[in-house]
Backbone as CSV, one residue per row, in Angstrom:
resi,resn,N_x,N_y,N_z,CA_x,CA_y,CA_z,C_x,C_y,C_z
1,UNK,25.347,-25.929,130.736,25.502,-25.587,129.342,26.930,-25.907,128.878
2,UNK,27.002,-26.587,127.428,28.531,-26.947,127.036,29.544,-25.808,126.843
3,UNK,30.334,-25.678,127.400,31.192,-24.753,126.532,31.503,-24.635,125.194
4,UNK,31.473,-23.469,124.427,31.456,-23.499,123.069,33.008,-23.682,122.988
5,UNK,33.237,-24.052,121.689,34.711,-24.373,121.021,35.217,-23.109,120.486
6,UNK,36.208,-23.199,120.888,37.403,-21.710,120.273,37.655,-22.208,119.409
7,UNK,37.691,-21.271,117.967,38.031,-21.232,116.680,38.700,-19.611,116.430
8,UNK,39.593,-19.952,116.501,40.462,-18.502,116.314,41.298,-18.435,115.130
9,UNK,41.066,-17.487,113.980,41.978,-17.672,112.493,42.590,-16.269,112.335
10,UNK,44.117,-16.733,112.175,45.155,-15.665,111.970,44.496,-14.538,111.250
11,UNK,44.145,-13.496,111.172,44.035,-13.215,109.789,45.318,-11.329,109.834
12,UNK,46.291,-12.338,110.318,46.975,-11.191,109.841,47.480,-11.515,108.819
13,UNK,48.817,-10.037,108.192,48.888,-9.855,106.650,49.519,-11.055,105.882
14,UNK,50.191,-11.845,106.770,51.187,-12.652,106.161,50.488,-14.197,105.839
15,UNK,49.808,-14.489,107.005,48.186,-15.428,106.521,47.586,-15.579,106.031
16,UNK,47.030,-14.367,106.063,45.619,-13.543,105.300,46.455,-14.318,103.633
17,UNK,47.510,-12.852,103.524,48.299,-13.140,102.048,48.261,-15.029,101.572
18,UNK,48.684,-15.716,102.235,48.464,-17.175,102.282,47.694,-17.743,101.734
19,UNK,46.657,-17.326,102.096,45.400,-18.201,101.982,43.981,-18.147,102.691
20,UNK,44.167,-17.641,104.332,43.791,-17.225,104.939,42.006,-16.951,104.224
21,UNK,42.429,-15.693,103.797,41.378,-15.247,103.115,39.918,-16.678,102.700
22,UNK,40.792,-17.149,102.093,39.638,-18.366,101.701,39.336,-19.196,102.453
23,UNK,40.216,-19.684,103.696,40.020,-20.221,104.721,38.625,-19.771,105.536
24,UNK,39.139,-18.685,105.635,37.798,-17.899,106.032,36.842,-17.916,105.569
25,UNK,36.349,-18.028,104.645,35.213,-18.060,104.149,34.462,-19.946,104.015
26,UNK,35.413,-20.613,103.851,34.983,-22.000,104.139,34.681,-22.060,105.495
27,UNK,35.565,-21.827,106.821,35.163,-22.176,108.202,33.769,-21.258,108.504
28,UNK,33.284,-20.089,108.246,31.874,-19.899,107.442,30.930,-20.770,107.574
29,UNK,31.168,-20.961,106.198,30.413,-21.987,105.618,29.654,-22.800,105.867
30,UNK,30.993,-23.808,106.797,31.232,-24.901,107.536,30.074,-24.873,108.770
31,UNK,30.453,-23.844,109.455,29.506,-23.260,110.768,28.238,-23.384,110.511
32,UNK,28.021,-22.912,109.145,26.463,-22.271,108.765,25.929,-23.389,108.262
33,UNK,26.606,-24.240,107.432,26.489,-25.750,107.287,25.921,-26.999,108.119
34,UNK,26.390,-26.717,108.806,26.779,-27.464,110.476,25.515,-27.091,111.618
35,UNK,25.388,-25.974,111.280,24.265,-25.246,112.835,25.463,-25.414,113.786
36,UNK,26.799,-24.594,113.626,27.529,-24.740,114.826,27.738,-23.475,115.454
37,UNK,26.252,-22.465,114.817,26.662,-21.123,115.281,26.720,-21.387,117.038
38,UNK,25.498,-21.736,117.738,25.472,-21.957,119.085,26.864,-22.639,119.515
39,UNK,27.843,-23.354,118.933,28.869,-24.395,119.251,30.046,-23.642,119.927
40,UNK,30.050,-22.518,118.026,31.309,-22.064,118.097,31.915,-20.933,118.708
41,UNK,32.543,-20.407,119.364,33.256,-19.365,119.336,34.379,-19.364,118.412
42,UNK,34.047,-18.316,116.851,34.969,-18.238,115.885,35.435,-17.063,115.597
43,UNK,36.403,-16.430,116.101,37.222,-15.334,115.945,38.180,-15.254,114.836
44,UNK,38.476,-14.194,114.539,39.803,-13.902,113.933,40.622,-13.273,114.819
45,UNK,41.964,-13.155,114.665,42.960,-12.210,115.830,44.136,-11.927,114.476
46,UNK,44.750,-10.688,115.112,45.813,-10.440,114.471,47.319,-11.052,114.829
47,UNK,48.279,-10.918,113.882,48.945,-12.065,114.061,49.461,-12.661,115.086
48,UNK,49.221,-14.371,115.176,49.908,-15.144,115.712,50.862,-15.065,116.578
49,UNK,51.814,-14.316,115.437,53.576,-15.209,115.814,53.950,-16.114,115.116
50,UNK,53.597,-16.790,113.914,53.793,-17.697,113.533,53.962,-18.100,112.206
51,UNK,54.168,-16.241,111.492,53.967,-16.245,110.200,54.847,-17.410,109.315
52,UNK,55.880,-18.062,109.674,56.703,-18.993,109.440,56.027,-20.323,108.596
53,UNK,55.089,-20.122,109.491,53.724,-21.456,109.532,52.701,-21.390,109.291
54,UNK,52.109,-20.165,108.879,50.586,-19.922,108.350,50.429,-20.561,106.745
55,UNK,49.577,-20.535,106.962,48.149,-19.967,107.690,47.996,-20.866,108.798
56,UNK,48.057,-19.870,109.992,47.832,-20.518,111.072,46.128,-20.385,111.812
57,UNK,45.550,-21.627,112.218,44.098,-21.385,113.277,44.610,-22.229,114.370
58,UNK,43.885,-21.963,115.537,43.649,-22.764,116.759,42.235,-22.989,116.993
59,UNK,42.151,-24.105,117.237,40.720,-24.738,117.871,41.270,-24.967,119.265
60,UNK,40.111,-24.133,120.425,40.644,-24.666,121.598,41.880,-24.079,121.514
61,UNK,43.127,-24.907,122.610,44.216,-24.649,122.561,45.584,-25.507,121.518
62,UNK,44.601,-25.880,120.337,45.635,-26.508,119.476,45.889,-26.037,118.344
63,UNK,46.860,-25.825,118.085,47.351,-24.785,116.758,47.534,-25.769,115.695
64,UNK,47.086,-25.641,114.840,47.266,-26.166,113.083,47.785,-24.956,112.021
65,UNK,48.858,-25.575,111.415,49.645,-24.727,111.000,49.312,-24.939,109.035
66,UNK,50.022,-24.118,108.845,49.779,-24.361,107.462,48.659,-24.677,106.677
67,UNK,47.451,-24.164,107.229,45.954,-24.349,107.076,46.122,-23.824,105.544
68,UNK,45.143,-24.655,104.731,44.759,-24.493,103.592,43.493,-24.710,102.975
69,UNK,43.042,-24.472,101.869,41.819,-25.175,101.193,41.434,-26.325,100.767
70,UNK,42.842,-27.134,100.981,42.902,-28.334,100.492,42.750,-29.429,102.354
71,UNK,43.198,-28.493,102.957,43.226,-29.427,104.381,42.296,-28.789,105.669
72,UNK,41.543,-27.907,105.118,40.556,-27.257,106.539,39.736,-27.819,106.577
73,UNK,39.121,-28.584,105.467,37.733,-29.344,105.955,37.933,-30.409,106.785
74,UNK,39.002,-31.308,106.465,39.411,-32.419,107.336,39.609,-31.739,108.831
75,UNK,40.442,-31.077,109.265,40.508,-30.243,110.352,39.306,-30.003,110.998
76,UNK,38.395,-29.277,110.235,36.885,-28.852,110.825,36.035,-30.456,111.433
77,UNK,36.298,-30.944,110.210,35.561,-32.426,110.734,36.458,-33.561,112.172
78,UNK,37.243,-33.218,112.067,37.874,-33.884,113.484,37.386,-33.328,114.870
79,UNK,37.115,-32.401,114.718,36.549,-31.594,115.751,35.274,-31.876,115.744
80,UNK,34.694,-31.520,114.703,32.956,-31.653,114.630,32.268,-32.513,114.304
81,UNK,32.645,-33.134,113.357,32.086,-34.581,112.848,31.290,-35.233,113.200
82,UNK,30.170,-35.474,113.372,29.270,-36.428,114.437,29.012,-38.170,114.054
């Protein structure tokens, strides 16, 4: 069986405050969109470390910083894209 993909999104206060919030609800979406419920492992965690740079997610072990509404779909699709 494949291992599912880590999707982990900041959603602490300083993120969240960011943007976060809506982020969240697109990577959602995206999942439910997709049929990537079986895929994904998609968490939220509290903060980072990285409030500097949020909205921060990691896929796996790679951190993308400054996540937005304007740049998560591209993000989602590098990963998933078929």
């Amino acid at each position: 069986m494949k291992e599912k993909t880590k999707l982990i999104l900041c959603l602490g206060s300083s993120c969240y405050s960011r943007g976060n919030q809506y982020v969240l609800e697109i990577v959602k979406q995206y999942i439910k969109d997709h049929n990537l419920k079986d895929e994904v492992d998609f968490r939220g965690q509290l903060c980072t470390g990285n409030c500097s740079h949020g909205p921060v997610m990691k896929i796996n072990d790679v951190k993308h910083e400054n996540v937005d509404i304007n740049n998560i779909q591209k993000i989602l699709d590098q990963y998933f894209s078929k």
